[in-house]
C-alpha positions as CSV (number, residue, x, y, z in Angstrom):
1,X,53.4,-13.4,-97.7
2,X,56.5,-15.2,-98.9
3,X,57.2,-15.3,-102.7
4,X,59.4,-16.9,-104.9
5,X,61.5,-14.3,-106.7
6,X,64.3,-14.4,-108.8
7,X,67.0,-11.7,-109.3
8,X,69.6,-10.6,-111.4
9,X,72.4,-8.5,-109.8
10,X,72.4,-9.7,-106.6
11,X,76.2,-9.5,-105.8
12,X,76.0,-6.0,-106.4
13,X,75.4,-2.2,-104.4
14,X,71.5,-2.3,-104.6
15,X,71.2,-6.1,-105.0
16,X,72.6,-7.4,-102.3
17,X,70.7,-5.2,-100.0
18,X,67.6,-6.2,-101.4
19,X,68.6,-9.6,-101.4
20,X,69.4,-9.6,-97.6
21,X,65.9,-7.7,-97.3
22,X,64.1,-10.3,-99.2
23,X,65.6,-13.0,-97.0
24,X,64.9,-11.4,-93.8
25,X,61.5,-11.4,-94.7
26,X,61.0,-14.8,-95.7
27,X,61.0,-15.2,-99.0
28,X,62.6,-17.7,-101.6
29,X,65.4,-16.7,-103.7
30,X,66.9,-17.8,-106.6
31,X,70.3,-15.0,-107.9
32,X,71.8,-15.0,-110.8
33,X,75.6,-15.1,-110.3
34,X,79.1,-14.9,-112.5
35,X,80.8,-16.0,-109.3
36,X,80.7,-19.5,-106.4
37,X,79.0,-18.0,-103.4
38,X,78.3,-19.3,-100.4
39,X,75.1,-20.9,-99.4
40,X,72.2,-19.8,-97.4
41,X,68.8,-20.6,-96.3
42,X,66.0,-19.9,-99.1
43,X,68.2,-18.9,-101.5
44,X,69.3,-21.0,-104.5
45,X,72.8,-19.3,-106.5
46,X,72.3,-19.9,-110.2
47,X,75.4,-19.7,-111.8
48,X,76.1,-17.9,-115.3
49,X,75.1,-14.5,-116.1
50,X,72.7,-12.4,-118.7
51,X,74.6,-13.6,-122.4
52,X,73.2,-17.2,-120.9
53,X,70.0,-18.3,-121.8
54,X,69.7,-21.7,-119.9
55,X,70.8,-20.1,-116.5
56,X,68.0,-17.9,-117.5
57,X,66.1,-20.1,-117.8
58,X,66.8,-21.8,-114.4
59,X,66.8,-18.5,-112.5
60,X,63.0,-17.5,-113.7
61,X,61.6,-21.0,-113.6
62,X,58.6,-20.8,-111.1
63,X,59.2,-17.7,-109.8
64,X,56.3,-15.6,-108.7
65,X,58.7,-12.2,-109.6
66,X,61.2,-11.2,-111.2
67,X,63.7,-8.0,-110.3
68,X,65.9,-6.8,-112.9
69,X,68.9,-5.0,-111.3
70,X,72.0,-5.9,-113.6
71,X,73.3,-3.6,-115.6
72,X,76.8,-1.8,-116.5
73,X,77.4,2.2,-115.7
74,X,80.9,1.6,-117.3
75,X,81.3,0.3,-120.9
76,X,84.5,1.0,-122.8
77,X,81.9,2.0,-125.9
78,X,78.2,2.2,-126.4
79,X,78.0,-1.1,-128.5
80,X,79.2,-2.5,-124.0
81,X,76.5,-0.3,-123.0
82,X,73.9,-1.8,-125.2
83,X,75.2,-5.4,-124.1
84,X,74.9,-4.9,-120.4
85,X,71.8,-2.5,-120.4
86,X,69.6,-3.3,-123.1
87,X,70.5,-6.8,-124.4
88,X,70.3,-8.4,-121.1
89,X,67.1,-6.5,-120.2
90,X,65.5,-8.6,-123.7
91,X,67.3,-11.8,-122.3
92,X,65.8,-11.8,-118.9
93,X,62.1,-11.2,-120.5
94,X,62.7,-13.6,-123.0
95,X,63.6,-16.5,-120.3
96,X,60.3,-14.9,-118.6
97,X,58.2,-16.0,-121.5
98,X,59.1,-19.0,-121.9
99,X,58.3,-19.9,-118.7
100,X,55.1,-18.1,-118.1
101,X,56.7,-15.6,-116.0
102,X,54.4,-12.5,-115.8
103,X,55.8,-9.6,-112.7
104,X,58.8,-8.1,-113.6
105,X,60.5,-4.7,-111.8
106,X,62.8,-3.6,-114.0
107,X,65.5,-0.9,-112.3
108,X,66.8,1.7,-114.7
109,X,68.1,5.1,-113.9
110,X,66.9,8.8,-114.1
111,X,69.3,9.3,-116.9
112,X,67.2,7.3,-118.7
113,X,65.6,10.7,-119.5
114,X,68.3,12.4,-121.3
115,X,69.5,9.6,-123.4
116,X,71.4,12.1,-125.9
117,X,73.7,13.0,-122.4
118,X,75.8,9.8,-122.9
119,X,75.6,6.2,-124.2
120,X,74.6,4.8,-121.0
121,X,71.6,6.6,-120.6
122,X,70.9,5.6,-123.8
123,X,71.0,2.0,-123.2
124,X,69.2,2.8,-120.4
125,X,66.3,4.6,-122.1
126,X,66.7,1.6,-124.3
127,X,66.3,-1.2,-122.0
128,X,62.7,0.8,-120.8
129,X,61.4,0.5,-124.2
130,X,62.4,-3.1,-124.7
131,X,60.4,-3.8,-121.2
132,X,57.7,-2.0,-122.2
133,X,56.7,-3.7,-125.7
134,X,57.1,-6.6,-123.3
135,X,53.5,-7.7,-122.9
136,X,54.4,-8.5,-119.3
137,X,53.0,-7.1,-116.5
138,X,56.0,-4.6,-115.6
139,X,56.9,-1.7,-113.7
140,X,60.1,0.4,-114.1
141,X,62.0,2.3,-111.2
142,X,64.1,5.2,-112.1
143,X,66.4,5.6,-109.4
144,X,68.3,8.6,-108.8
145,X,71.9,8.6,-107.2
146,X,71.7,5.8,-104.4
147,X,74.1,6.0,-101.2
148,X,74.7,3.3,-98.4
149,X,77.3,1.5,-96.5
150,X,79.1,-0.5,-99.5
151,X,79.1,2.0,-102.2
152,X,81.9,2.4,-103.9
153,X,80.0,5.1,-106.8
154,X,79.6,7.9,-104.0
155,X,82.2,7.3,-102.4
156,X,85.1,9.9,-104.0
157,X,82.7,12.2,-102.9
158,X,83.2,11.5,-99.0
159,X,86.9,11.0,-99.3
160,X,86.7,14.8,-100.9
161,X,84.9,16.0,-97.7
162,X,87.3,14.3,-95.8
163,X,90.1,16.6,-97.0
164,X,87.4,19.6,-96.8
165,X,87.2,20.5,-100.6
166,X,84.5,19.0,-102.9
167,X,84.7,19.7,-106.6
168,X,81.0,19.3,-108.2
169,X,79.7,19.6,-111.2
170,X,78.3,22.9,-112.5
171,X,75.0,24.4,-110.9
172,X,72.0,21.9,-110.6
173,X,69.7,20.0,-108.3
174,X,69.4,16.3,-107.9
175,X,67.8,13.6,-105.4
176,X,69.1,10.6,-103.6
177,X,68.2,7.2,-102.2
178,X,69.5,5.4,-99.1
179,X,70.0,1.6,-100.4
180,X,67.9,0.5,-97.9
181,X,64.8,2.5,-99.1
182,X,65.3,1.2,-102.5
183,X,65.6,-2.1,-101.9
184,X,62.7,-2.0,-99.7
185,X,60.5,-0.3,-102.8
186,X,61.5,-2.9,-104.6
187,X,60.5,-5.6,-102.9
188,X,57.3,-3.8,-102.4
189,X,56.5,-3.8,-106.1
190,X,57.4,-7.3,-106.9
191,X,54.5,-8.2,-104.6
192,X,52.2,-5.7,-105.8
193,X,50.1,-6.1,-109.5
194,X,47.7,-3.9,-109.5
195,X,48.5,-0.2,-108.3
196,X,52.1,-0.1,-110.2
197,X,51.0,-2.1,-113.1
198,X,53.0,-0.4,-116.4
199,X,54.4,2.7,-114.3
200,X,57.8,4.6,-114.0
201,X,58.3,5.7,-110.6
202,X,61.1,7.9,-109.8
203,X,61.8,7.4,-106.2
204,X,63.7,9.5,-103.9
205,X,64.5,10.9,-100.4
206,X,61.3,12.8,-100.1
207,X,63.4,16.0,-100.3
208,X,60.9,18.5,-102.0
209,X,63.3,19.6,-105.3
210,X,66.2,17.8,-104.3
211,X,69.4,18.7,-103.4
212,X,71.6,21.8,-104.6
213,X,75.0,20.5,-105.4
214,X,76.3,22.8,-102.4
215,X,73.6,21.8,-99.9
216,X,74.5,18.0,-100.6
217,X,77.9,18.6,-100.6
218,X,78.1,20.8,-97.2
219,X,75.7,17.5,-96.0
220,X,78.3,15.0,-97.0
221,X,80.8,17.3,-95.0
222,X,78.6,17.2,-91.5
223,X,78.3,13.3,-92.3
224,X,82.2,12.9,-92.3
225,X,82.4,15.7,-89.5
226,X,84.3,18.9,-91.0
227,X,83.3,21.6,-93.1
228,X,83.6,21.4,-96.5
229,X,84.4,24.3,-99.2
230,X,82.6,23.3,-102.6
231,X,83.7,24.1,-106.0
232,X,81.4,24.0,-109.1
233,X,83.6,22.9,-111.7
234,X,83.4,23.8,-115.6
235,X,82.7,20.6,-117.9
236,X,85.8,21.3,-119.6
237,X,87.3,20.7,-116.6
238,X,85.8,17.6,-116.0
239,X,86.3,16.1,-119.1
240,X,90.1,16.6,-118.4
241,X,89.9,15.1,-115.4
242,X,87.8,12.0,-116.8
243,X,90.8,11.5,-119.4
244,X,93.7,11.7,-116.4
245,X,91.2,8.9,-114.0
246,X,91.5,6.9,-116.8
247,X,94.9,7.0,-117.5
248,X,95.4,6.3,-113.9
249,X,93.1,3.9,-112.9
250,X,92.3,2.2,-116.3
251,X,88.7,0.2,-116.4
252,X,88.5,1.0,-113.0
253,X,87.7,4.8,-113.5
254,X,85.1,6.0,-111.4
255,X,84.6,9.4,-113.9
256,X,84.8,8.6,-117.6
257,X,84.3,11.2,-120.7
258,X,80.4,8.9,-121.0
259,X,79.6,10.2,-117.2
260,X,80.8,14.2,-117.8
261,X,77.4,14.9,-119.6
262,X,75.0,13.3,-117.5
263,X,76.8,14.7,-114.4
264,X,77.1,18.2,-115.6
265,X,73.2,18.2,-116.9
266,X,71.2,20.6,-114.4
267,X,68.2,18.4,-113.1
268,X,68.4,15.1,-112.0
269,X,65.5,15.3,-109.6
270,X,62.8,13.2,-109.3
271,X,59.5,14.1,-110.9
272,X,56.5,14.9,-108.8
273,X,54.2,13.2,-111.2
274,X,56.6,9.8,-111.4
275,X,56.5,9.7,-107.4
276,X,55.4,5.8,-105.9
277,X,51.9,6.1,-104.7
278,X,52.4,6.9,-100.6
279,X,49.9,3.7,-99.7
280,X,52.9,1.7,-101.5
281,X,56.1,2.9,-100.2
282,X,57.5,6.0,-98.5
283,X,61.2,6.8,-97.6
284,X,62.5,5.8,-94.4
285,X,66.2,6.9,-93.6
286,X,66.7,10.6,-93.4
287,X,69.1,11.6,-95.8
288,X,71.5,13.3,-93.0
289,X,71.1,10.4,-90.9
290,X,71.8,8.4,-93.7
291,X,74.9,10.2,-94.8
292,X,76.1,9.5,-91.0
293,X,75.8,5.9,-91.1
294,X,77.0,5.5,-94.5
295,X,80.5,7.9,-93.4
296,X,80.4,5.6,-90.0
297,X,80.5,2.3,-92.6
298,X,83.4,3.7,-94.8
299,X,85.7,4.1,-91.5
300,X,84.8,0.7,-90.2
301,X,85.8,-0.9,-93.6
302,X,88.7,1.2,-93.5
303,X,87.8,3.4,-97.0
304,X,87.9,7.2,-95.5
């Protein structure tokens, strides 16, 4: 059935695969943007962002759902953090208020767990508890580390295999998403209201456990067709090589002193008990299938 739904952080990784999904299947868009974009059928650009309240107030009117995907993972301090994360999650469900907007999925993080590990889990964790007091009819996807053609986040890590070492962090487990999968969950929750009414789902790969750091690693190797040597590296270690990325590449660092503790924290896996209700949603793409196409996408747009 098609829906009106309105998005934030559309121009991004994970939105604008959901936004080509949501198209694709018919529905009505309207996408909050900083940026002119080009126009297409069944979706209406709203321009502005989340510090303003009337574009807001244009992207939610009459919408039948709202998904919440904008949000900053790099912030020069933790008042940025709070600003991307957790003030612009209370803007989007104030706007929804005023205008009698009830279905909001909110997407946060898995590091929303540990919010001591670094600010932005904090103002992730943050953000969660903002929607929650909300009164609206809400649910809340964690997502673990997402991969896909158009990443930029994962990335390093394929242009390490590449040259056939891959420094990780120490010895943990975590799980992955293929972009497609998410996008599809969410678009699956901003038409359901009973079954995910006020949850947290932590959706994943339907790897039992996760992923070792090596096994991944040696998987991102097969994708990009060599084998790879893996190194667990000593936070110390990273923390000195967050301080050189951003002497070299400024606010465009992909690992900054914030990211060292969430990275180097030993379980980033998705919880059984947080898992989407199979009748709902169930992964589709094979992560070593998925690792393939993603390493394929990368050569054709000339990044590995």
């Amino acid at each position: 059935m098609s829906m009106k739904i309105a998005m934030t952080g559309a121009t991004g990784f994970v939105g604008a695969e959901t936004l080509e999904q949501a198209l694709a299947a018919g529905h009505h868009i309207h996408a909050l943007t900083r940026r002119a974009q080009p126009p297409r059928a069944r979706l209406k650009w709203v321009p502005g962002s989340l510090e303003d309240p009337a574009a807001l107030d244009t992207l939610v009117r009459d919408a039948d759902a709202v998904i919440h995907i904008a949000g900053v993972v790099n912030a020069p301090d933790r008042d940025g953090f709070e600003a991307g994360n957790a003030r612009g999650t209370i803007a989007v469900i104030d706007a929804m208020r005023h205008r009698g907007v009830r279905r909001l999925v909110h997407v946060s993080s898995l590091a929303a767990r540990e919010p001591g590990l670094s600010d932005y889990g904090w103002s992730k964790e943050l953000a969660e508890r903002h929607v929650k007091a909300s009164g609206l009819d809400w649910t809340i996807v964690r997502p673990p580390a997402v991969y896909g053609p158009g990443d930029r986040e994962m990335l390093e890590l394929f242009r390490m295999a590449r040259r056939g070492v891959m420094m990780l962090p120490p010895g943990g487990r975590l799980s992955v998403i293929h972009v497609a999968d998410l996008a599809r969950l969410l678009l699956v929750l901003a038409a359901d209201r009973e079954v995910s009414h006020t949850q947290v789902y932590e959706a994943d790969d339907g790897v039992a456990n996760g992923w070792d750091h090596r096994d991944f690693g040696a998987a991102i190797g097969r994708a990009v067709g060599r084998p790879v040597r893996t190194w667990a590296t000593p936070a110390w270690l990273l923390g000195v090589a967050a301080r050189v990325d951003g002497l070299v590449r400024g606010k465009g660092a992909r690992l900054t002193p914030d990211r060292v503790g969430y990275f180097c924290h030993p379980d980033w896996v998705a919880a059984t008990g947080r898992h989407v209700p199979r009748q709902l949603w169930m992964p589709a793409v094979p992560t070593e299938e998925g690792l393939r196409t993603t390493a394929d996408a990368y050569r054709k747009k000339g990044w590995l």
